[in-house]
C-alpha positions in Angstrom: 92.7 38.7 1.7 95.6 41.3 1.4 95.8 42.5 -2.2 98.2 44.1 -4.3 96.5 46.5 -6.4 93.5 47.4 -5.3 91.9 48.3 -1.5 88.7 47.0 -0.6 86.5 47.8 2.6 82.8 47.9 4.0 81.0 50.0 6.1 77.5 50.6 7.1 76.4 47.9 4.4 78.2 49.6 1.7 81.3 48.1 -0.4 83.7 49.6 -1.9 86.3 48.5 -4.4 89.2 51.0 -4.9 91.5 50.5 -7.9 94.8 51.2 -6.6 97.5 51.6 -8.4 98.2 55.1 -9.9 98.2 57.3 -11.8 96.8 55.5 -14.3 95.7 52.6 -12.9 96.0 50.1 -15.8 94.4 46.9 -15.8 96.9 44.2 -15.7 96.2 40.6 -15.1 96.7 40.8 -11.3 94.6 43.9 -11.0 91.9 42.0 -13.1 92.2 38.9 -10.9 92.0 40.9 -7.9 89.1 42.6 -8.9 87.2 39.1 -9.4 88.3 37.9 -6.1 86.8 41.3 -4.4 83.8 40.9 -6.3 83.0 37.4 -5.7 83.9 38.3 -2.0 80.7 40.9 -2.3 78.6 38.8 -3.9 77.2 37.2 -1.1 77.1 40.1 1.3 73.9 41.9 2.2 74.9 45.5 0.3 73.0 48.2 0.0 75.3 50.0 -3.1 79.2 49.0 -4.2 80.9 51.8 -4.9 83.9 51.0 -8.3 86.7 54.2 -7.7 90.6 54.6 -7.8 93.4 56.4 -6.4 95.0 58.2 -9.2 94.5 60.8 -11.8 92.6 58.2 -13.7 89.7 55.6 -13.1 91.5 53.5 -15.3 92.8 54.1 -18.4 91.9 50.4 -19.5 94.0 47.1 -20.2 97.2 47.2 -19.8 98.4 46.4 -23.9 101.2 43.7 -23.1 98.4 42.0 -22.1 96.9 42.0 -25.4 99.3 39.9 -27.6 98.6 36.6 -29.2 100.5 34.9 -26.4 98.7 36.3 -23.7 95.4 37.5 -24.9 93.1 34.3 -24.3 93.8 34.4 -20.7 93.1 38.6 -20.6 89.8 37.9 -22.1 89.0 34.9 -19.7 89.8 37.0 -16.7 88.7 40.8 -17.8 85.3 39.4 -19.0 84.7 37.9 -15.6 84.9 40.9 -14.3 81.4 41.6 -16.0 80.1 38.3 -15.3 80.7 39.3 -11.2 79.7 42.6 -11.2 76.7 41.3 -13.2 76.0 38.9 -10.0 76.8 41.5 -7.7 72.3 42.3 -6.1 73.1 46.0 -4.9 73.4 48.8 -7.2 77.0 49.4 -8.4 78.0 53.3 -8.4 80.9 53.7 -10.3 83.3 57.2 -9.2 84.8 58.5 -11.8 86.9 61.6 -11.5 89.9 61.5 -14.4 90.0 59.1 -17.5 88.1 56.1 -18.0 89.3 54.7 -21.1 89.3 51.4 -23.0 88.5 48.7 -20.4 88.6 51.0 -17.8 85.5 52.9 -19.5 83.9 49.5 -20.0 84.1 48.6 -16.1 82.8 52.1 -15.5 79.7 52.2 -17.2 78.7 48.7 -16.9 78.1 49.8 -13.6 74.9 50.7 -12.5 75.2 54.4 -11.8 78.3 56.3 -12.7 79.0 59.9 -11.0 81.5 61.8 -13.3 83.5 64.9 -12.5 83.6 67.9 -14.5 86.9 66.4 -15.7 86.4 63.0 -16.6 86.7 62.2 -20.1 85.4 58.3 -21.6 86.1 56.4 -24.3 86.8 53.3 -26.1 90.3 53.9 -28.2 91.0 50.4 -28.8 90.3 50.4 -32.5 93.7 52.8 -32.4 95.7 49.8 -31.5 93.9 47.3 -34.3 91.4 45.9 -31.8 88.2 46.3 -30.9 86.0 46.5 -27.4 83.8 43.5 -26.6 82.1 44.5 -23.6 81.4 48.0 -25.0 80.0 46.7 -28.6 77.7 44.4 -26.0 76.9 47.0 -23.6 76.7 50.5 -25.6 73.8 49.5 -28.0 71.7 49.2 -24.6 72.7 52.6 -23.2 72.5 54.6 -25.8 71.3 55.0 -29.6 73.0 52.8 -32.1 74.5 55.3 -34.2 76.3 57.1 -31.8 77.5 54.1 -30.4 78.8 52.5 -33.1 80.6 56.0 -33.8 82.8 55.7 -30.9 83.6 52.2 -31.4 84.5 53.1 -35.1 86.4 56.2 -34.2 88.2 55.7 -31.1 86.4 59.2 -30.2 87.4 60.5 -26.1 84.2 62.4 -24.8 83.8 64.6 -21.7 81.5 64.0 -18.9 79.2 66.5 -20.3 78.9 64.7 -24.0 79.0 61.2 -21.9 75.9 62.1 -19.6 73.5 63.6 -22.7 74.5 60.0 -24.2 73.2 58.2 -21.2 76.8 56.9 -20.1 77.1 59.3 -16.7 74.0 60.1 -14.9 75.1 62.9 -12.5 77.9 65.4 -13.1 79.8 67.4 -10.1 82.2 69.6 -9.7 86.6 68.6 -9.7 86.8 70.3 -5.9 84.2 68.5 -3.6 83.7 65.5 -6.2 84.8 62.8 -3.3 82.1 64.7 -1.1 79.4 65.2 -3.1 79.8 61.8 -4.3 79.3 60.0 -0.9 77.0 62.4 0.0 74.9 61.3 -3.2 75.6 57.7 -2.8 74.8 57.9 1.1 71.4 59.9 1.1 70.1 58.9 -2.2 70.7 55.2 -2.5 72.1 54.0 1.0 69.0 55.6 2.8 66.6 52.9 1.2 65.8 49.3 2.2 68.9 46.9 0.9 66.5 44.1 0.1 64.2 46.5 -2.0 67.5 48.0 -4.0 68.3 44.6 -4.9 64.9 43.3 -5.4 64.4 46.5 -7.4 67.6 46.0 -9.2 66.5 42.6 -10.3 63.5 43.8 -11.4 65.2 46.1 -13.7 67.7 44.0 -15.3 64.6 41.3 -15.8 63.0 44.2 -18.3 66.3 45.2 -19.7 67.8 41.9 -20.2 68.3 41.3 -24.0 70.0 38.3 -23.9 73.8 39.7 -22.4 75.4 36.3 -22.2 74.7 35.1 -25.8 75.4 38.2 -27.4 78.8 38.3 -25.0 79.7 34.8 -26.1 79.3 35.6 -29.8 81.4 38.5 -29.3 84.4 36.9 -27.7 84.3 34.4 -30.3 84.7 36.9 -32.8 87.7 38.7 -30.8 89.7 35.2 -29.9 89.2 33.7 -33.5 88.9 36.3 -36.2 90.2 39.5 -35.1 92.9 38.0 -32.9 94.3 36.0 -36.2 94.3 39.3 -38.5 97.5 41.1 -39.6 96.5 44.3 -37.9 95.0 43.5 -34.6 98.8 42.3 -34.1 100.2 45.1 -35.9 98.6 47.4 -33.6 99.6 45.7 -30.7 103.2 45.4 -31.6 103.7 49.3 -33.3 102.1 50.4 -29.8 104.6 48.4 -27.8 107.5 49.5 -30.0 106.4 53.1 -29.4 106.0 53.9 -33.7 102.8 54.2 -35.6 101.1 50.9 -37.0 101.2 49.8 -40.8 98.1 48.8 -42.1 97.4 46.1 -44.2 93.7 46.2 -43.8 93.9 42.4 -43.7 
């Protein structure tokens, strides 16, 4: 398949999903449905690791907002939360790159992976509350990888964190440097995951998310259902939206 916006390739039974379309790489709905397509693809392919990086000075600095609006939003939800569902299908270990931002949804398809490698200067975070909205997959996902306090802070707050703050929260698990950072990070993904058996990483894999599992796809449903039919029908979700796309600062109404 030739795509549009992102590059996808395998070699030596490891995929790799590139997000391609800097500097920022925002996630429109092509991107998004892209993505699935590439996913899907990889599902039934014997991997050892898929690799989740960009091109750009950003892994993604999330969801592209026109996206967002009442007209538009069921079929963003629909096609970013599949995103999730795939990777969540996908047997090999997913390594997520990051080296720049990954915010909003772009920090939500970062962590859900696996493993994420951050560079010195990546920062995370979920700013959607900034715009009247809030994250699904991160009020789904973040409870599970780290403690609820802190968790719920970042939802609440909006709150950008470095790579430093992200990995003692359990968001990043290995740190390296801005200058060899596209080095280091193959030569992690290569010798420590890549030199094992691909049937044991995904058998181990599935063995992992069986003790972890705390029931993801009701808890994801429930969620959605409160973003489509309560927040979505509030006076400031829409505000937000609409001040952001009008470049001025929202009016709340808290309603």
């Amino acid at each position: 398949m030739n795509y549009k916006t992102i590059v996808v390739d395998e070699k030596d039974m490891i995929g790799r999903i590139t997000l391609n379309m800097p500097p920022l790489n925002i996630l429109n709905i092509e991107m998004m449905k892209e993505l699935n397509q590439a996913l899907k693809d990889f599902q039934g392919k014997n991997l050892k690791v898929l690799i989740l990086n960009a091109n750009g000075k950003a892994f993604s600095a999330g969801v592209d907002v026109s996206d967002h609006t009442k007209d538009k939003v069921k079929e963003m939800i629909e096609v970013f939360h599949e995103i999730f569902t795939n990777l969540h299908k996908i047997n090999a270990p997913t390594v997520a790159l990051v080296n720049g931002a990954a915010l909003g949804g772009g920090c939500e398809v970062a962590t859900f992976c696996d493993i994420v490698i951050a560079s010195e200067k990546s920062k995370f975070g979920q700013p959607e509350i900034k715009v009247g909205v809030f994250p699904p997959i991160a009020a789904a996902i973040f409870p599970k990888l780290m403690w609820s306090k802190k968790a719920l802070e970042l939802l609440i707050t909006g709150d950008v964190i470095g790579a430093n703050d992200a990995k003692e929260l359990g968001l990043v698990n290995h740190i390296l440097p801005v200058e060899s950072f596209d080095e280091q990070a193959e030569k992690l993904v290569t010798e420590k995951l890549a030199s094992n058996s691909a049937i044991v990483l995904q058998l181990t894999k599935r063995a992992f998310l069986e003790g972890a599992t705390q029931n993801y796809s009701e808890s994801i449903k429930k969620i959605e259902d409160i973003y489509l039919n309560e927040l979505m029908n509030t006076n400031d979700a829409n505000e937000g939206l609409t001040a952001f796309l009008e470049k001025r600062q929202p009016i709340w109404k808290n309603e």
